[in-house]
C-alpha positions in Angstrom: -50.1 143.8 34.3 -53.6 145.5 34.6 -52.8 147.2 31.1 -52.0 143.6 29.7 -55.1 142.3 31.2 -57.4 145.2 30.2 -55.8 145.1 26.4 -56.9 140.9 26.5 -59.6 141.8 27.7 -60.7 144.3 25.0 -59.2 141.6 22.6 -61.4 139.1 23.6 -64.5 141.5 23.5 -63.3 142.8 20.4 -63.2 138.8 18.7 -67.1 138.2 20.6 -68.8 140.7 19.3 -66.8 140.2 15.6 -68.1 136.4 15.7 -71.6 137.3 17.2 -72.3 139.9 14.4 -71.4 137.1 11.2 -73.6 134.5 11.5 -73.0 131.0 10.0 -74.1 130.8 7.1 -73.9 128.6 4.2 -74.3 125.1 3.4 -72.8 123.8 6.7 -74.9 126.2 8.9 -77.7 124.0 7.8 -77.2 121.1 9.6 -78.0 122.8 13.3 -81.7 122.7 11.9 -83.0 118.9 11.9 -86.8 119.9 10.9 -85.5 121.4 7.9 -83.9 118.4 6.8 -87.4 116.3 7.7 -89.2 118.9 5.5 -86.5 118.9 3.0 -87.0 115.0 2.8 -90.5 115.3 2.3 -90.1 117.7 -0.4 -87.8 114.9 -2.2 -90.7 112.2 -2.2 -93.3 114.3 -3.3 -91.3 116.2 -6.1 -89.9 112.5 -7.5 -93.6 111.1 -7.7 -94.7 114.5 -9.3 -92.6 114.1 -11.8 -92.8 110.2 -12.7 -96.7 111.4 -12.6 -95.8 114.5 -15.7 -94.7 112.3 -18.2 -97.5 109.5 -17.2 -100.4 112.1 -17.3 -98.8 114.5 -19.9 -98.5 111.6 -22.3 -101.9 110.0 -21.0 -104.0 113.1 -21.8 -102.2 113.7 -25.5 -103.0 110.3 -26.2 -106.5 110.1 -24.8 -107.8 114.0 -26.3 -105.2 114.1 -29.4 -106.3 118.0 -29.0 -103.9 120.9 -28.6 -106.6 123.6 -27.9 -108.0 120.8 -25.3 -104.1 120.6 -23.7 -104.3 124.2 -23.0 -107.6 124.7 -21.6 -106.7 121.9 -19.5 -103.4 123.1 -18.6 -105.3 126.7 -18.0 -107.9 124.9 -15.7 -105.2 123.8 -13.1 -104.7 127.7 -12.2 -108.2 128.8 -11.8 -108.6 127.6 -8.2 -105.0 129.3 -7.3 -106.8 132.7 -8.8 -110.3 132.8 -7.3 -109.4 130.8 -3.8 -105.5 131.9 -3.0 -106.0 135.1 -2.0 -108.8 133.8 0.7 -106.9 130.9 1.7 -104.0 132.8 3.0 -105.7 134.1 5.9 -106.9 130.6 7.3 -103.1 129.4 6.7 -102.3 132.0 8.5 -104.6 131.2 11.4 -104.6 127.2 11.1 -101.2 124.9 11.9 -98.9 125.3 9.2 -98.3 121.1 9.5 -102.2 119.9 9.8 -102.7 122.1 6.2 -99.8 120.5 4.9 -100.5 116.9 5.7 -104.5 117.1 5.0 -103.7 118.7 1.7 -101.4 116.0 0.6 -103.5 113.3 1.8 -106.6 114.8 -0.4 -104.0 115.1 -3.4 -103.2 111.5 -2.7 -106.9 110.4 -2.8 -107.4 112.7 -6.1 -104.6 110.4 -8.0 -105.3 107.6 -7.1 -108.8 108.3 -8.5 -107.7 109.4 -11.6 -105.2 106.3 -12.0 -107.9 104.4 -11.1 -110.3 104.9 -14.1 -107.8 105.4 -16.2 -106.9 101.2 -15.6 -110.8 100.5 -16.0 -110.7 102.5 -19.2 -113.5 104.7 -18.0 -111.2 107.9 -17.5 -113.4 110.6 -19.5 -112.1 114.4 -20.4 -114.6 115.9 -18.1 -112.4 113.7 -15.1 -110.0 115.2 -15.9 -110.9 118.3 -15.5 -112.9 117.8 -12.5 -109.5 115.9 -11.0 -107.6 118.5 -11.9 -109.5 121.2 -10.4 -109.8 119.3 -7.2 -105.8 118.9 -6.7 -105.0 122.8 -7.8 -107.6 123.4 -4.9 -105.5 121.6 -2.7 -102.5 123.3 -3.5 -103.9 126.6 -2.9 -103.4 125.3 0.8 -100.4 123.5 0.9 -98.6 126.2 -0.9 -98.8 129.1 1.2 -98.6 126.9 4.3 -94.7 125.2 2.9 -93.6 128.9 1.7 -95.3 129.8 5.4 -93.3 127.4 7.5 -89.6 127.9 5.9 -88.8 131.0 8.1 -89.8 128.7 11.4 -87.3 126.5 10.4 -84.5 128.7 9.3 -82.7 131.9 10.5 -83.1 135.1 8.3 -79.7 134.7 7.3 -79.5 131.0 6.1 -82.9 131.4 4.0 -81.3 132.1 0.7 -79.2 129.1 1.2 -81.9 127.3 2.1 -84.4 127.8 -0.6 -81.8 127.5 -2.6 -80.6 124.4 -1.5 -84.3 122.8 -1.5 -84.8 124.3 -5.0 -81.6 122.0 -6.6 -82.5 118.7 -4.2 -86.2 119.1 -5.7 -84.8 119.1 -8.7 -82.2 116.8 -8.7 -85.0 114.0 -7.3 -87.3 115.5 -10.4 -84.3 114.2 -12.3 -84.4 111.2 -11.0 -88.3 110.8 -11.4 -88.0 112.0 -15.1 -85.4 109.6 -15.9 -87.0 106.8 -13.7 -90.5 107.5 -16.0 -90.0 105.6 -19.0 -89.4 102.2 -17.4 -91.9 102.6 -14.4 -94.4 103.4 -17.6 -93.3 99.9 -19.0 -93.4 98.0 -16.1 -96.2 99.4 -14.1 -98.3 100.9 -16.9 -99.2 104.5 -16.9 -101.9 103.8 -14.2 -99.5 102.4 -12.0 -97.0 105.3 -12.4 -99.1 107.4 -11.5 -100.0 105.5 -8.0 -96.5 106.1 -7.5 -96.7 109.9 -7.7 -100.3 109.3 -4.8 -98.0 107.2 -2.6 -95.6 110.1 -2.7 -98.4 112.8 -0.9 -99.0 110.0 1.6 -95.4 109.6 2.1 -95.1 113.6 2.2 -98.3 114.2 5.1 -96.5 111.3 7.7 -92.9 112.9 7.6 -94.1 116.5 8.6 -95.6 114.5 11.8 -92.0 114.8 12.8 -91.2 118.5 12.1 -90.8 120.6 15.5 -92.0 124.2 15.7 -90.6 126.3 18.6 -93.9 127.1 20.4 -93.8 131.1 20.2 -93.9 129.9 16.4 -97.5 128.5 16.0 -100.2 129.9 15.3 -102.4 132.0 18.4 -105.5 130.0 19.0 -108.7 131.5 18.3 -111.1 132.6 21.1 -114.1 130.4 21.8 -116.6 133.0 22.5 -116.2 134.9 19.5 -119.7 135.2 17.3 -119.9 134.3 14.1 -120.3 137.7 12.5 -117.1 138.9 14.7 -115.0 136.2 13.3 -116.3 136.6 9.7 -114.9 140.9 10.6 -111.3 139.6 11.7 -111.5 137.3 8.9 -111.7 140.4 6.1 -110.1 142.7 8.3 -107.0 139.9 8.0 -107.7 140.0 4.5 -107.3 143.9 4.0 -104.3 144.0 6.3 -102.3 141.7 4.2 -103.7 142.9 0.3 -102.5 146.4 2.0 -99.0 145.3 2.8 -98.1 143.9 -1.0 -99.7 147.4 -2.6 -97.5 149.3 -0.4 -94.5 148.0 -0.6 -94.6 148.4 -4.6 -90.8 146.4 -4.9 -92.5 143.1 -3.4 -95.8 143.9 -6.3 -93.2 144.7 -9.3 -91.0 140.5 -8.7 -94.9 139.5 -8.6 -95.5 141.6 -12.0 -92.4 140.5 -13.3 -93.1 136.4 -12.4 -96.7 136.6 -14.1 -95.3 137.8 -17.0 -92.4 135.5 -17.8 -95.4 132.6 -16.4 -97.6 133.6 -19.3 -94.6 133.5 -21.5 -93.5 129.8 -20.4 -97.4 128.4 -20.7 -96.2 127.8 -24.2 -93.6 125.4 -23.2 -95.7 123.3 -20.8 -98.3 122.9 -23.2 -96.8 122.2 -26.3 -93.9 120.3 -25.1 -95.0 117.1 -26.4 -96.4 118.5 -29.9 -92.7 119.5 -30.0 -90.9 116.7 -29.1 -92.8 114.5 -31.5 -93.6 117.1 -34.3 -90.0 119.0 -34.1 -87.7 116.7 -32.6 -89.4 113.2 -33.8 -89.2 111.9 -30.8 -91.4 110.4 -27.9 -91.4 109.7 -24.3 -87.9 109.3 -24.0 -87.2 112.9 -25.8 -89.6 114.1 -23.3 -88.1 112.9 -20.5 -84.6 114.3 -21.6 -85.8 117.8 -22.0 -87.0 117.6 -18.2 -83.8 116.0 -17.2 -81.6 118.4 -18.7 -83.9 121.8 -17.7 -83.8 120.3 -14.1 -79.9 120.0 -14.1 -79.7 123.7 -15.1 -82.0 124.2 -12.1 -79.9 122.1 -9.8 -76.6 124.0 -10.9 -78.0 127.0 -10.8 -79.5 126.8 -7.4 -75.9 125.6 -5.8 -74.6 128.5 -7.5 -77.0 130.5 -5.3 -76.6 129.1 -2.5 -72.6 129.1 -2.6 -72.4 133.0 -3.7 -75.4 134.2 -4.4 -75.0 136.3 -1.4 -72.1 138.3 -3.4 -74.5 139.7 -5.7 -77.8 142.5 -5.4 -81.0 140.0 -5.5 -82.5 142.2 -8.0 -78.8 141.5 -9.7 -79.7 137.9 -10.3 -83.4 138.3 -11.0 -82.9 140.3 -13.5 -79.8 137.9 -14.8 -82.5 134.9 -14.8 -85.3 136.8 -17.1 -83.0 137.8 -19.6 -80.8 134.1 -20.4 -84.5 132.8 -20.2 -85.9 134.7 -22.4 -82.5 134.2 -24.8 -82.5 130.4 -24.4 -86.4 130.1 -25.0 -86.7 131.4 -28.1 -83.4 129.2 -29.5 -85.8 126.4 -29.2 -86.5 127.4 -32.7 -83.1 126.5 -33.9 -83.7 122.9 -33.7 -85.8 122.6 -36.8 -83.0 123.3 -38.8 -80.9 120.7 -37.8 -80.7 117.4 -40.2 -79.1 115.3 -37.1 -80.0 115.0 -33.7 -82.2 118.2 -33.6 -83.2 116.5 -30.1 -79.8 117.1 -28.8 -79.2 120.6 -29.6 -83.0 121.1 -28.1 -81.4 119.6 -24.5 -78.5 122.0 -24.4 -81.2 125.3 -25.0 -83.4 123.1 -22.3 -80.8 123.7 -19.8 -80.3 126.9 -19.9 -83.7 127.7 -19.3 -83.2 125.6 -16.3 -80.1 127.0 -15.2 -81.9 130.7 -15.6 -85.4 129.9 -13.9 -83.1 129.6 -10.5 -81.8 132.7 -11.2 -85.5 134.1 -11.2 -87.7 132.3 -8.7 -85.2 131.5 -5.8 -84.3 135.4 -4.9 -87.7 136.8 -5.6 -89.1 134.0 -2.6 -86.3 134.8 -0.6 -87.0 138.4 -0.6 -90.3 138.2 -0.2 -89.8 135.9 3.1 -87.4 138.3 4.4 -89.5 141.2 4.5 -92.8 139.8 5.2 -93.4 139.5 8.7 -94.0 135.8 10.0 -97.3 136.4 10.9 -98.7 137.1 7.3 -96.3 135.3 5.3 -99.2 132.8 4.5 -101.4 135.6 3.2 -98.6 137.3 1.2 -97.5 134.0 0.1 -101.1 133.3 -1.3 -101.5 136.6 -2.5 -98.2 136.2 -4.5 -99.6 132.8 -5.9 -102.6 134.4 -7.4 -100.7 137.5 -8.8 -97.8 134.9 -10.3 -100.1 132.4 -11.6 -103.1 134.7 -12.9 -101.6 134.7 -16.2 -101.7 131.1 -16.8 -104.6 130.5 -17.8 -104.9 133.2 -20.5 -100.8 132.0 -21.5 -101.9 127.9 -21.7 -105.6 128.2 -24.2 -103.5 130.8 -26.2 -100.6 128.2 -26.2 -103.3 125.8 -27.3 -104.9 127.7 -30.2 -101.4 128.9 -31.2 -99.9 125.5 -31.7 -102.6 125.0 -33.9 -101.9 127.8 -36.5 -98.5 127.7 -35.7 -95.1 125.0 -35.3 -94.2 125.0 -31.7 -91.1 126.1 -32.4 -91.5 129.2 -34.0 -94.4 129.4 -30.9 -91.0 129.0 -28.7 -89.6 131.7 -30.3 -92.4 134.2 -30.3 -93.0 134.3 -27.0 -89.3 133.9 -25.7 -88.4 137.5 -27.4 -91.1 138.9 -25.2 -89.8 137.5 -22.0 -86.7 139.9 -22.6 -89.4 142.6 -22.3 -89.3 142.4 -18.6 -85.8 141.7 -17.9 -84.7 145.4 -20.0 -87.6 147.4 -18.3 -86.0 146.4 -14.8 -82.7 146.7 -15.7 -83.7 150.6 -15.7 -85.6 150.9 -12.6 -83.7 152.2 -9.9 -85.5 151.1 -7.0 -85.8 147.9 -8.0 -82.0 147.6 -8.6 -81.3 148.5 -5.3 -82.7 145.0 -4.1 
């Protein structure tokens, strides 16, 4: 009897320890985490009114400039305040509440908007505004960005962050679908003004619901001393600084995704600048072909991120990173192909459209993953930030030379050119070791 009961017993050990070393993980391990779900639902409101707002203000500016070059500098000038102010804003995310950056951030967005919408209906809505507007929401971005990629890891295990991200990747984009699709007739009825008071209504929206996300305690931020002098907090503040530029130029694999997303960034720029030159040039169409090419790149995002999150655990992240560049790169420059085509170029344009979709969660989901999971909690709004200016420096030199290209050149064969270099990246990492041990 004492053997019996000392072999059960070792059983049973045997089954704990088996069931405490697998975690859930998964789609159905999510639901133990309410907060996420709060944030995810924030993220559903603000991504539909962004993307009711793209075709409003894409569409708006194209028919208020009717200049190319002035598309691109404008699409350039959204990226300058990431460059010069992400790097520095890190380090207060990092010291500030995670929630109050979020909410005041899309509150200030909200305000910017509604501005814009604003003068637009008086007809006073000048191309200096838009700059100015434009600067003024990329500047509140440069908080809210950080302090979301920031507050993901308070909300979720290190084992369910793949599925997570991956999960909030193909919601966002299935309610970008449904904001893309819901465009053209919200345009009709509501005008472009009032479209675009949709997309401010949706940062409102977005600040109130993260009122009720819960953070365990050990989880926020360490409040700051009182007595500390000036001069001795403007010290910690660089010293911060230093400690977290030091981390990403050490570890050289998190540097190389960053290298690697800046690159294929300045190779897209074309795409979101000239994508309504093309649709009306190339594929003769108009707001409606505009809307479908969204539509169908965000339902290759959506597939691609519930491929992720159902095995992309099977596969080496640098596996499916380097997957991602490559059918990018392939299905960018087919955008060319269209041209050629007598009837219903705009169809065969969709079907290249989602590919690129389906590959850009292939690219962006594992690299943030990665980067969360080896970035301490403490400094994941510096890396974060740091990561936003390295990914996004390119931008602006990519959108004024999409500009002055789509002057010399179609937007196709722009499409083309610059797709064939994205494969650049994808081959040189295919050879690098380290990186393929990710």
């Amino acid at each position: 009897m004492k053997v019996e009961r000392s072999c059960i017993n070792k059983m049973s050990e045997t089954v704990l320890v088996q069931s405490q070393a697998k975690p859930k993980r998964g789609i159905r391990a999510l639901s133990a985490h309410r907060s996420y779900f709060v944030m995810l639902a924030a993220k559903i409101i603000s991504v539909f009114g962004d993307s009711v707002d793209s075709i409003a203000y894409s569409w708006m500016v194209y028919m208020l400039t009717g200049s190319k070059v002035l598309m691109g500098t404008l699409f350039a000038a959204s990226f300058i305040p990431g460059i010069a102010f992400s790097p520095f804003t890190g380090v207060l995310v990092d010291r500030w509440s995670k929630k109050k950056v979020i909410v005041i951030a899309g509150i200030g967005r909200g305000i910017t908007v509604s501005l814009t919408a604003f003068l637009y209906f008086m007809g006073s809505l000048e191309p200096w505004h838009l700059f100015v507007f434009t600067m003024l929401n990329s500047s509140f971005q440069c908080f809210s960005r950080p302090a979301e990629a920031a507050i993901v890891p308070r909300l979720l295990p290190k084992e369910l962050l793949l599925t997570g991200n991956s999960i909030t990747a193909s919601v966002s984009r299935t309610a970008e679908i449904g904001g893309l699709a819901a465009a053209g007739g919200l345009i009709a009825l509501a005008g472009i003004s009032g479209t675009m008071i949709i997309n401010a209504s949706s940062f409102f929206l977005e600040a109130l619901l993260y009122f009720f996300i819960r953070l365990n305690r050990e989880e926020e931020p360490p409040v700051e001393p009182h007595g500390d002098s000036g001069a001795k907090a403007k010290s910690s503040y660089w010293k911060e600084f230093r400690i977290g530029l030091q981390f990403v130029i050490k570890n050289r694999l998190i540097l190389l995704t960053m290298m690697a997303g800046a690159f294929v960034n300045l190779c897209l720029c074309p795409w979101n600048v000239l994508q309504p030159v093309y649709v009306k040039e190339i594929l003769h169409s108009g707001p409606f072909g505009l809307s479908l090419l969204g539509i169908t790149l965000m339902i290759g995002m959506i597939l691609g991120g519930l491929f992720i999150s159902q095995r992309g655990d099977r596969y080496k992240k640098s596996t499916l990173i380097v997957f991602g560049i490559l059918l990018l790169g392939v299905t960018y420059s087919m955008l060319y192909l269209p041209a050629l085509f007598t009837y219903y170029p705009l169809y065969a344009a969709t079907l290249f459209s989602f590919g690129m979709g389906f590959a850009i969660s292939f690219v962006n989901t594992p690299i943030a993953t990665y980067s969360m999971e080896v970035t301490p909690k403490n400094m994941l709004g510096r890396i974060s930030a740091l990561s936003n200016m390295i990914v996004t420096c390119t931008i602006p030199l990519g959108g004024v030379i999409a500009g002055f290209a789509g002057t010399w050149l179609s937007a196709n064969v722009v499409f083309l050119v610059f797709g064939l270099l994205m494969i650049i990246p994808g081959r040189l990492l295919l050879t690098h070791k380290s990186f393929m041990s990710i």
